[in-house]
Structure formats: structure tokens, C-alpha cells
TIMI-494121 format. One line per 5 residues: number of its first residue (from 1); their letters; for each residue x, y, z of N, C-alpha, C. Coordinates in steps of 0.05 Angstrom, whole numbers, always signed. Each point is the difference from the previous one (the first is absolute). Example, Ala and Ser with C-alpha at 12.3 -4.5 7.8 and 13.67 -1.06 7.14 Angstrom:
% residues 2
1> as> +264,-114,+156,-18,+24,+0,+18,+24,+0 ~ -7,+21,-14,+16,+24,+1,-15,+22,+14
END
This chain:
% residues 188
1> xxxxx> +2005,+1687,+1343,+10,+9,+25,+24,+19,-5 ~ +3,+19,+12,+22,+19,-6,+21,-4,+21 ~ +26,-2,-3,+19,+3,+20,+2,+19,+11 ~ +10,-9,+29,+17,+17,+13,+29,+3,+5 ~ +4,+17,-2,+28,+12,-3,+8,+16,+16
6> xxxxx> +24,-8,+21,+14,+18,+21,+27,-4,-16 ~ +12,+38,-1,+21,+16,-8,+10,+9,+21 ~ +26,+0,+12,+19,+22,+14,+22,-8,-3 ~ +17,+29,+6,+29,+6,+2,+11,-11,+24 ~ +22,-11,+0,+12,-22,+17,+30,+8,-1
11> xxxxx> +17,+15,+25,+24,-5,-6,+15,-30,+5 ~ +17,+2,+0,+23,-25,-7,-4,-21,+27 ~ +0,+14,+22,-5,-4,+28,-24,+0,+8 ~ -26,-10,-14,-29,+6,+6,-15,+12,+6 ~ +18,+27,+6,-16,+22,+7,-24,+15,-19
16> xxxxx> -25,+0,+12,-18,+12,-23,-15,+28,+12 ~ +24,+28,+14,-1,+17,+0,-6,+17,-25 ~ -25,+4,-6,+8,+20,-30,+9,+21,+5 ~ +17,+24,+36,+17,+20,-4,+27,-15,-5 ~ +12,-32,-4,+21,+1,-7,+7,-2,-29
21> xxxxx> -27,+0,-21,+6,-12,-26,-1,+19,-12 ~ +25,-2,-20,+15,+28,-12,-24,-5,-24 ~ -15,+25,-2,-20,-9,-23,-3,+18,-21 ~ +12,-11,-26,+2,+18,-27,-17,+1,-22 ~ -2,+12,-16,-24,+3,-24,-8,-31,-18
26> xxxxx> +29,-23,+0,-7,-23,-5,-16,-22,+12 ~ +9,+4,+32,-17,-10,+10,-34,+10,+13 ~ +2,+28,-7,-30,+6,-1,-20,-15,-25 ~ +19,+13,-19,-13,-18,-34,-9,-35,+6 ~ +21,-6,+18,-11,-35,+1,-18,+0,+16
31> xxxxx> -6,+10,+23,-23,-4,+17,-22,+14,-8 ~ +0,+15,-13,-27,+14,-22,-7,-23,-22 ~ +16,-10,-10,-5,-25,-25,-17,-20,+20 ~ +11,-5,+24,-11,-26,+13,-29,+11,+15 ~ +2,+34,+5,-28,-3,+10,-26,+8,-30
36> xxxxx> +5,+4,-15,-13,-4,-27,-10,-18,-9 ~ +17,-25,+17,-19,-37,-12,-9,-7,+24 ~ -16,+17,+9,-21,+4,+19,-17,+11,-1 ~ -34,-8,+6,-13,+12,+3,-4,+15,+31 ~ +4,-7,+16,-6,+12,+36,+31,-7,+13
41> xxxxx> +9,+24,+11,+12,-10,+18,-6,-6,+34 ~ +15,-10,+14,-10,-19,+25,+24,+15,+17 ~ -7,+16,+17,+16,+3,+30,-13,-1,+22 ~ +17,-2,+18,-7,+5,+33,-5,+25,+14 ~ -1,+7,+22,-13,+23,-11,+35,+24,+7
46> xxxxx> +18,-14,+10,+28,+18,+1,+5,+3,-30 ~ +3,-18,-9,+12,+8,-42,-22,+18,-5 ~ -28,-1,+8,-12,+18,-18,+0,+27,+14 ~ +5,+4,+26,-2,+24,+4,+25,+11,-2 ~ +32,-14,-10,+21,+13,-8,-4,+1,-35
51> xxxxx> -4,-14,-7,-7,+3,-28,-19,+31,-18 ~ -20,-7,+24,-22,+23,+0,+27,+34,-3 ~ +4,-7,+26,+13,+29,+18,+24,+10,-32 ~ +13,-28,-11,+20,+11,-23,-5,+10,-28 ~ -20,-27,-10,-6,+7,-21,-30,+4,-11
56> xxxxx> -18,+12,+15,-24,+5,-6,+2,+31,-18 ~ -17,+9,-18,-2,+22,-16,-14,+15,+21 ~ +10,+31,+0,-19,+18,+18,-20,+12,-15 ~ -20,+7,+23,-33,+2,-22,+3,+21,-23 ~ +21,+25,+8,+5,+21,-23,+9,-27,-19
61> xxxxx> -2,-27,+0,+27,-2,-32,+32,-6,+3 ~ +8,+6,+15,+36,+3,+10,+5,-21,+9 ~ +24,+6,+2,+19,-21,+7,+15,+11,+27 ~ +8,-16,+19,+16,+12,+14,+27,+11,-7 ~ +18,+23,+6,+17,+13,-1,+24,-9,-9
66> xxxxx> -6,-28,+19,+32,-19,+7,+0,-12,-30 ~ -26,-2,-5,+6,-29,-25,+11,+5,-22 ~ +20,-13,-10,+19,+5,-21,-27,-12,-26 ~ +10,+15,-29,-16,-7,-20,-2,-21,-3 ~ +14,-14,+0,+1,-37,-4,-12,-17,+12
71> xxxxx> -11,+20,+29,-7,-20,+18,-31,+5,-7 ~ -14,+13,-19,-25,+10,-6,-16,-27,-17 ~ +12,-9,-18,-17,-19,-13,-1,-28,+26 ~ +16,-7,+21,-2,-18,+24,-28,+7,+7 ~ +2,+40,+14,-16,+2,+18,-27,+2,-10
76> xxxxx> +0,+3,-31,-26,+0,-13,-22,-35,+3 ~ +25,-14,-13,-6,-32,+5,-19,-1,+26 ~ +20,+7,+21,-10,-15,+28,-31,+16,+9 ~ +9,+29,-9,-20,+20,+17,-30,-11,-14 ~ +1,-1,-26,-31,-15,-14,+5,-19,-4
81> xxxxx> +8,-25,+21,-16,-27,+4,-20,-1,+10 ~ -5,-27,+3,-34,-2,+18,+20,-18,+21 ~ -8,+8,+30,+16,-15,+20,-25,-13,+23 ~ +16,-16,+1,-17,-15,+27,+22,+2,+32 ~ -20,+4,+17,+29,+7,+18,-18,-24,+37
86> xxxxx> +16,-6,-4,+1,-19,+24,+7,+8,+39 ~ -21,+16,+11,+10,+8,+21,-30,-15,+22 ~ +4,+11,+22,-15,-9,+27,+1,+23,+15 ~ +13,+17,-11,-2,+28,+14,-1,+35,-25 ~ -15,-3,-11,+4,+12,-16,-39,-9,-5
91> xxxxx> -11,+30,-6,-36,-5,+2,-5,+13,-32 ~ +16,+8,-17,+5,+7,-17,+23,+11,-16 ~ -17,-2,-22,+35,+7,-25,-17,+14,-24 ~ +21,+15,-12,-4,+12,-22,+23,-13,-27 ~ +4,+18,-17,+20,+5,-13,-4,-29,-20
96> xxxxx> -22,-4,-5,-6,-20,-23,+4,-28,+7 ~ -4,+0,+38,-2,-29,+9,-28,-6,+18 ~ +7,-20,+12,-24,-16,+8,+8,-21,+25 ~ -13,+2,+25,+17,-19,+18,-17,-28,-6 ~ +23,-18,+8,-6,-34,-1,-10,+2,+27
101> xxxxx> -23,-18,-2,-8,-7,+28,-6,-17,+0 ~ -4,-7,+29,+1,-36,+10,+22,-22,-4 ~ +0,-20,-7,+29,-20,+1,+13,+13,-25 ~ +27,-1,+15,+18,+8,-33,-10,-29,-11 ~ +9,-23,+4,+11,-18,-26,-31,-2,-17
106> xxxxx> -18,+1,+8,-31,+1,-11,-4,+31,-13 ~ +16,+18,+4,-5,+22,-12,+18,+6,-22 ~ +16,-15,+3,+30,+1,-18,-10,-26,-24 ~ -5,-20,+4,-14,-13,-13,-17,+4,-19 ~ -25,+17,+9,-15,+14,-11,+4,+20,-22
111> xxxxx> +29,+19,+6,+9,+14,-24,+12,-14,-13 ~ +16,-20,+7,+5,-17,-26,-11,-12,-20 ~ -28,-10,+9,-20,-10,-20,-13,+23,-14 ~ +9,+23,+10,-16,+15,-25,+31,+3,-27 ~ -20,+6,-19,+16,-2,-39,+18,+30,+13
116> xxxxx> +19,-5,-17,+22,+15,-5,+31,-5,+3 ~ +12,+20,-6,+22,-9,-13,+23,-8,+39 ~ -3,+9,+21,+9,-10,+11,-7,+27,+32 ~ +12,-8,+17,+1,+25,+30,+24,-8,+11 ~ +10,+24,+7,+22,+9,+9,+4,+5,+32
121> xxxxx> +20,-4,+9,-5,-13,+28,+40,+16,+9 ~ -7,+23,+26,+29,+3,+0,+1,+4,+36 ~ +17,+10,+5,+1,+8,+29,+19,-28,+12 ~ -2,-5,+27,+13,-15,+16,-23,-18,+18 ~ -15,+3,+13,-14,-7,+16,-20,-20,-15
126> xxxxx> -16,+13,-23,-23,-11,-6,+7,-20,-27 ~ +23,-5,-7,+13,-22,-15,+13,-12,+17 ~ +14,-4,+24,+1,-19,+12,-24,-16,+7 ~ -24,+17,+9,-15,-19,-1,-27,-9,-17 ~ +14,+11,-26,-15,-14,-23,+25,-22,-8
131> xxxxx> +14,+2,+13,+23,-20,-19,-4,-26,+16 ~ -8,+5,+36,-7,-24,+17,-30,-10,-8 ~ -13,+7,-20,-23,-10,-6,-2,-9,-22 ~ +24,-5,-20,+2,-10,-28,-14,+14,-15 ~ -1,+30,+1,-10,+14,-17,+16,+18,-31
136> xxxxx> +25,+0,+16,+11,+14,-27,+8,-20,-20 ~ -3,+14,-25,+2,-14,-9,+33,+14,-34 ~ +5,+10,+9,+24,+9,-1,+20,+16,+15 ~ +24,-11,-4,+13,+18,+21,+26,+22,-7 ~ -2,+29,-10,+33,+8,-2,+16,+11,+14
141> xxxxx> +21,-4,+3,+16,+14,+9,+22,+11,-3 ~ +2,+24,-2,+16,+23,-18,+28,+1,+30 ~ +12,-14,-8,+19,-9,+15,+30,+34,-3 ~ -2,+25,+17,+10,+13,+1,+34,-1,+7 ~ +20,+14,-16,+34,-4,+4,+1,+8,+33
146> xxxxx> -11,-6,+21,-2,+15,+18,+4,-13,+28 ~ +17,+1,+24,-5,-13,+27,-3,+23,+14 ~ -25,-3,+15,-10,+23,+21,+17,-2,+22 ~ -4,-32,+14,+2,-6,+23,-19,+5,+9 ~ -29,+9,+4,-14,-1,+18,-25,+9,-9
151> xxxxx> -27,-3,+15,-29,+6,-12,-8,-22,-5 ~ -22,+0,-8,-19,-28,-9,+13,-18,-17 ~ -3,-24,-4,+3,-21,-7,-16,-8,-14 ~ -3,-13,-23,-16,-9,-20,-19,-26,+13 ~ -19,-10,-3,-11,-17,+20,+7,-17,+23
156> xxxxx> +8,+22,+15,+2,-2,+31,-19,-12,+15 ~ -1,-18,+14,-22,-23,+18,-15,-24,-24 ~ +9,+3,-24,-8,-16,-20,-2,-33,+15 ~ -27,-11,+2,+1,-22,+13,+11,-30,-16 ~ -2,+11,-17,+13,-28,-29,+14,+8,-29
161> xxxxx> +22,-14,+10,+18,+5,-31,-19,+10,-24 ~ +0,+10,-12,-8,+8,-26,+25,-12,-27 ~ -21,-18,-14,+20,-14,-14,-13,+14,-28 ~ +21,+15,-11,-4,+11,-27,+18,-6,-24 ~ -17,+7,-24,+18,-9,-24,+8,+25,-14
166> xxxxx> +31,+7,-11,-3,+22,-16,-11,-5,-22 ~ -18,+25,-11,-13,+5,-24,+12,+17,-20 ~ +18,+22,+18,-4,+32,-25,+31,+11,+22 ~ +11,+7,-15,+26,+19,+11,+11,+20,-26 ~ +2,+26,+16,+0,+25,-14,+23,+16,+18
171> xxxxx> +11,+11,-21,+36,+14,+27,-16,+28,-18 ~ +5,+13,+21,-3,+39,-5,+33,+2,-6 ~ -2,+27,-5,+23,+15,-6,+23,+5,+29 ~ -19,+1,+15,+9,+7,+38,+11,-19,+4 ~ -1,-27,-8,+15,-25,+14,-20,-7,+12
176> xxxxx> -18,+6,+8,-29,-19,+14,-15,-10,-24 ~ -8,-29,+14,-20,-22,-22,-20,-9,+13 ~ -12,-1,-22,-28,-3,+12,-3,-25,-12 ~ -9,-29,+28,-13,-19,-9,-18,-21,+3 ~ -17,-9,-14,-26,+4,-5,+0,-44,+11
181> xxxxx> -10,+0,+11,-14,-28,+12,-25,-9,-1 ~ -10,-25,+6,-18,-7,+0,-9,-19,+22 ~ -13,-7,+16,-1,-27,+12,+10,-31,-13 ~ +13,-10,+7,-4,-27,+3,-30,-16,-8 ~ -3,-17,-3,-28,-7,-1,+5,-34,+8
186> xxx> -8,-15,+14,+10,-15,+6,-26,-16,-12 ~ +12,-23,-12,-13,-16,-9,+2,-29,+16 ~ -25,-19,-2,-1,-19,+0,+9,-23,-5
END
């Protein structure tokens, strides 16, 4: 069975705005490492159509204008994954994905039982509610030097504590750390 794994940037204050997270060539390098021990990544269909819109390669070959060199081996990672994308409004996708249909937790299930090294799971919406269905099965969070004050909240309407254990903690150069959990497993 391969894990799943939900990654995001988190300021200090919960906010999981990615226009507030100051984002540098270090922490591109770490979220390129983490989507590499993946075979598919997993969004909803808002992450994949901002994802799409930033870092997709244009058909000439290019890169967009904005993107600094550093940010090239990220956008290479993400742009040739194989993605699965989770919508109810959305009748198709391109860009080397595939929509989930029918019950998430039966469809999410399903990619887990297939071999490989793990799927990658990001956005806000559609990990909250893989997280209310005991699906992830890791959790990081790259905990940013940062208070917004305002914007989304890291699992917001979350209906039950999530009781996790630390596994893995890593400090960047920025003063943001990223760290790495696991469920609880509650035994008998």
C-alpha cells in the first residue's frame, strides 16, 4: 500500500494563504524532494487549477517569464507528474491527470492499494476531508516565520482532534520548519 502524504506551508497563526508565504529557492528544493517520493499527485480541483495556471510548461517548451531559475527544477517535478484531481464540477482535465470519480474514500482507497512509492495530497479543502476519513497518512507542516492575521486556517470545521506523533523535523535557512507527523494509532 503506498502512503498518503499531505504537505503545506503554514504561518505561525494558521494561516494557509500561499500569497502570504515568503517562498525561496530552499523551500522550493524541499517541496520538489517531497513530491519525487511520489508517484501521483492528488488535488481538488482549486490546487490543480492554481497549480496548473503557475507551473505547467508551455507547449513551445518555456517557462513562464516570472519564474526565477531555481524555481525550474520545482516546476519540472510538479509539471511531469501523473495527477489525479478530485472535482464534481470539472468534466475534464488535462496536463497528465485524471479525475476521481464516485466516493472519495473508495477512490482514495483504491489509489492506495496500488504499488508505489507513495501520492501526494496538497491544497486545503480536499485534505480536510481526507484527513476526516483517516486517510492521510502523513502529515507536514512547513511551519512559516510568519503572522498574517487573516485567510484560511489550517483545518478549519475539522470535526475531531487529530492526534499526531512527531516523526521528522527539518529548519530551512528562512527560519521556517518543516514537520513531519504521523497518526497516532491507537491500540487495543
Amino acid at each position: 500500500m503506498r502512503p498518503l502524504r499531505y504537505s503545506i506551508n503554514v504561518t505561525l497563526d494558521g494561516c494557509v494563504d500561499h500569497q502570504v508565504i515568503p517562498a525561496d529557492e530552499q523551500l522550493h528544493r524541499h517541496h520538489a524532494a517531497n513530491l519525487e517520493r511520489s508517484d501521483a499527485l492528488l488535488f481538488g480541483r482549486v490546487t490543480y487549477e492554481m497549480m496548473e495556471g503557475a507551473w505547467r510548461q508551455t507547449a513551445g517548451g518555456t517557462w513562464p517569464d516570472w519564474m526565477d531559475d531555481w524555481m525550474v527544477p520545482f516546476a519540472r517535478t510538479i509539471d511531469g507528474a501523473k495527477k489525479y484531481v478530485v472535482s464534481s464540477t470539472l468534466d475534464q482535465v488535462d496536463w497528465n491527470a485524471e479525475l476521481v470519480q464516485g466516493d472519495l474514500g473508495d477512490a482514495v482507497r483504491q489509489l492506495k492499494q496500488e504499488s508505489g512509492e507513495g501520492l501526494s495530497v496538497g491544497g486545503v479543502t480536499l485534505p480536510l476531508a481526507l484527513a476526516e476519513l483517516g486517510l492521510i497518512d502523513e502529515y507536514e507542516f512547513v511551519v512559516q516565520p510568519v503572522v498574517a492575521g487573516h485567510g484560511p486556517t489550517l483545518f478549519a470545521g475539522l470535526s475531531e482532534r487529530l492526534d499526531l506523533q512527531l516523526v521528522g523535523r527539518h529548519e530551512l535557512a528562512s527560519g521556517a520548519v518543516a514537520l513531519r507527523y504521523q497518526p497516532r494509532r491507537v491500540t487495543a
